[in-house]
C-alpha positions in Angstrom: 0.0 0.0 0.0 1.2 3.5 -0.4 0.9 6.9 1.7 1.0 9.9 0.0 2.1 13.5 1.8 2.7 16.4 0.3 3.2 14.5 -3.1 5.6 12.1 -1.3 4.7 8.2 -1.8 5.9 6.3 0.7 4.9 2.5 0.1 4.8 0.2 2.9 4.4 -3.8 2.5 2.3 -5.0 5.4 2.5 -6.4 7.8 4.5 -3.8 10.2 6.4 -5.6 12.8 7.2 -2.6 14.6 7.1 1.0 14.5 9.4 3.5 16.3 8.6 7.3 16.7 11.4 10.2 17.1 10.2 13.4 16.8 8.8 14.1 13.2 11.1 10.9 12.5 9.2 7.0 12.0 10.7 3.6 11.8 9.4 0.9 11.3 10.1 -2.6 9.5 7.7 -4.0 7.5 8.0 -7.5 4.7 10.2 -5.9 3.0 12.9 -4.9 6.1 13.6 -1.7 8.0 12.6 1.9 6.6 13.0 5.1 8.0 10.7 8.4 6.8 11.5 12.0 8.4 8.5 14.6 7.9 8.9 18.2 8.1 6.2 18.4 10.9 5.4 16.5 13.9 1.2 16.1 12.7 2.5 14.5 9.5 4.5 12.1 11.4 1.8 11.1 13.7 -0.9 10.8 11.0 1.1 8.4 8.6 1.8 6.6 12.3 -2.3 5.8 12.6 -2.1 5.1 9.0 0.6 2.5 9.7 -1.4 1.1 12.9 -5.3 1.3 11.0 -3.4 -0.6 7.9 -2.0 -3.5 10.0 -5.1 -5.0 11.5 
């Protein structure tokens, strides 16, 4: 699946194993291994985190 902010894609291959929150910084590792995306605000960050938790259910 695929995220898109501020005409960034960022495409994740569920299922997340883990997700790991820095500041406006996320990691997580998905199917596909570890990936790290930096965001230039703190909301942006925190939304594409629910998007990672809603999409691995």
């Amino acid at each position: 699946m695929s995220y898109n902010v501020n005409g960034q894609l960022i495409t994740v291959n569920f299922p997340v194993a883990s997700i790991s929150v820095n500041k406006s910084s996320i990691a997580f590792t998905d199917s596909q291994g570890k990936n790290r995306q930096t965001f230039s605000k703190r909301t942006e960050a925190l939304k594409f985190m629910n998007w990672l938790l809603s999409g691995s259910k």
